[in-house]
C-alpha positions as CSV (number, residue, x, y, z in Angstrom):
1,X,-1.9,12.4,-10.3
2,X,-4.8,10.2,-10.9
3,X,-5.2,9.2,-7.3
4,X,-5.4,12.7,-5.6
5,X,-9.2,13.0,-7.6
6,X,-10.3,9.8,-5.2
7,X,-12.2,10.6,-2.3
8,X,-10.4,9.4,1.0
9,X,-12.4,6.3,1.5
10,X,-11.6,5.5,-2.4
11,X,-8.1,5.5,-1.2
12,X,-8.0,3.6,1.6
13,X,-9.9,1.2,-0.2
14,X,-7.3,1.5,-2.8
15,X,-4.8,0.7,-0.3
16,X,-7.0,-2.6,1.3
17,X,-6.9,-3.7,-2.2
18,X,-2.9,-3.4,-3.1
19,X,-2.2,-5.0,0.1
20,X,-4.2,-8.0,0.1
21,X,-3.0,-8.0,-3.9
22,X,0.6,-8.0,-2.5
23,X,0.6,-10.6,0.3
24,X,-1.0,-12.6,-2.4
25,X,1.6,-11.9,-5.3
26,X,4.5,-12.8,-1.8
27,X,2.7,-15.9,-1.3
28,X,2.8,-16.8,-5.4
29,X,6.6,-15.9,-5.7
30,X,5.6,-13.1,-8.2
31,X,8.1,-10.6,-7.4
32,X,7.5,-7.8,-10.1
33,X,3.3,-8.0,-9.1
34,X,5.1,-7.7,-5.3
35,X,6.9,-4.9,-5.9
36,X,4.1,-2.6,-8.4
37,X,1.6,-3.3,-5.3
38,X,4.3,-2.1,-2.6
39,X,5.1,1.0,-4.8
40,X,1.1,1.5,-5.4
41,X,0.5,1.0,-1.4
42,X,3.3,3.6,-0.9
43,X,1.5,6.5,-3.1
44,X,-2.0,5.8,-1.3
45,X,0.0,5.7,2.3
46,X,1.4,9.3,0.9
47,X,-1.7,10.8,-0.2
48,X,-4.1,9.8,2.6
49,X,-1.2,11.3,5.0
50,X,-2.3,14.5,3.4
51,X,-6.1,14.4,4.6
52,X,-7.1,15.7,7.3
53,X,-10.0,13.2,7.5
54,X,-7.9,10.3,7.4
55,X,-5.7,11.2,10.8
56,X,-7.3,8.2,12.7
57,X,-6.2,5.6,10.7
58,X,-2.7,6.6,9.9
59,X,-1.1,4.7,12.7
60,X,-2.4,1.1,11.4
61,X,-1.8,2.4,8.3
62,X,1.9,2.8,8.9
63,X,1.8,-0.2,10.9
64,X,0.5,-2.0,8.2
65,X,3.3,-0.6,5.7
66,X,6.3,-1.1,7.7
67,X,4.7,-4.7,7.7
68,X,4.7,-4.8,4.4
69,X,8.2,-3.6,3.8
70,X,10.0,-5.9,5.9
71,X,8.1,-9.1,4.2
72,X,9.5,-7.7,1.0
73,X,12.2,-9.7,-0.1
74,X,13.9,-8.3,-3.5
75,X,14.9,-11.2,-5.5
76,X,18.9,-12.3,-5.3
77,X,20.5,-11.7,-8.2
């Protein structure tokens, strides 16, 4: 996977980015662009829990994620 070549600071940036993207695409009503950032911030959460470097900042991380889950609101159908 594409994202397991990126240095640890790559990802987290990675993640910075997708989030701010996401609270953004919430804010514009643009579920679809809500959901593809949730899903990318969930494979950067995943592969900076693997680094041993990256220990320290799990914790907001996760906090940050959970967040992020519970503003999700999946459209009504």
């Amino acid at each position: 996977e594409e994202i397991s070549r990126y240095d640890s600071e790559q990802v987290l940036r990675l993640y910075g980015e997708s989030e701010t993207t996401y609270y953004e695409a919430l804010a514009a009503g643009d579920d679809e662009k809500a959901r593809i950032m949730l899903d990318q911030m969930y494979l950067a959460r995943q592969e900076l829990g693997r680094r041993d470097d990256m220990d320290r900042h799990m914790p907001a991380i996760d906090d940050h994620f959970q967040h992020a889950v519970d503003a999700y609101q999946p459209p009504r159908r």
